[in-house]
N, C-alpha and C positions, 0 to 999 in steps of 0.2 A: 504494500500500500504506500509505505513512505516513497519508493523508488517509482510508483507511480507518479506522485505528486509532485515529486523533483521534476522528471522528465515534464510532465505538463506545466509546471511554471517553467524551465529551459527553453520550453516550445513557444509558447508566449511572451516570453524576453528575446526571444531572437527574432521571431514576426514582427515585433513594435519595433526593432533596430531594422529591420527590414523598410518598414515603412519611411521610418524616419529617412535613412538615406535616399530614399528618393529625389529627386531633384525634380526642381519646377522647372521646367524649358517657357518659356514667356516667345510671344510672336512680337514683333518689331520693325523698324524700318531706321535704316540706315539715313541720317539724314547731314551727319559730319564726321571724319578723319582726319584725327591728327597725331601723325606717329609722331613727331619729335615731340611731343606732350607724353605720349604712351595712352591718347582717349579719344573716346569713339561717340557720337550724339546718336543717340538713338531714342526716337518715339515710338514707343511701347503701350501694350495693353495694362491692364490689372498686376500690380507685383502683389500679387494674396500673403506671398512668404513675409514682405515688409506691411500690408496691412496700405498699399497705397494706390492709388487710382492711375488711370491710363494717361500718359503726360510725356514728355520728351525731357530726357535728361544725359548727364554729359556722365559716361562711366571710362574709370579705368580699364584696361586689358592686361589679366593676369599673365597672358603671355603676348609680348611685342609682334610677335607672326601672325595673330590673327587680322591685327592693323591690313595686312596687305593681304587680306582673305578677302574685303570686301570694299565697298566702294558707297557713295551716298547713293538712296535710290534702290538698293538690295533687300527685298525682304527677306527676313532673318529668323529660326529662332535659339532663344539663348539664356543661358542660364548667371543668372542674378545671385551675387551676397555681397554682404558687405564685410571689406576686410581693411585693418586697422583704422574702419571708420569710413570709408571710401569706397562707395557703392563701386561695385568690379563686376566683370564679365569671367566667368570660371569659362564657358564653354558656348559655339555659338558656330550654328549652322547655318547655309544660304536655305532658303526654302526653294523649293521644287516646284 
């Protein structure tokens, strides 16, 4: 019985980390680049994860390649957090 209940709370600690990792992918448009800045202007939908509405704003790029991945004008989509404070782009695809 004990060895039941362990494995059923295990199973259920590891689903909620499961969810949690998730990632929000957000839809977007590309509206400015600026690599010697290392940020990208993007007018976006709903950020649910930050709790904010669809608005254009000016984000970092966690990494400097994705700068020349896109172009204004590109719909996009991409994933949002904020790191040392500084709304960031983790990940970001052209859409199809």
């Amino acid at each position: 019985m004990r060895k039941s209940m362990i494995t059923l709370i295990a199973a259920v600690w590891v689903t909620g980390l499961a969810t949690v990792a998730v990632a929000q992918m957000v839809d977007g448009e590309i509206t400015k680049v600026d690599e010697a800045a290392g940020k990208m202007t993007i007018r976006h939908g709903p950020l649910k994860k930050f709790d904010m509405d669809a608005m254009t704003m000016v984000f970092r790029a966690s990494d400097p390649a994705m700068l020349k991945q896109v172009k204004p004008g590109d719909k996009v989509r991409f994933e949002p957090d904020k790191v040392n404070g500084q709304f960031t782009v983790m990940k970001i695809e052209k859409k199809k």
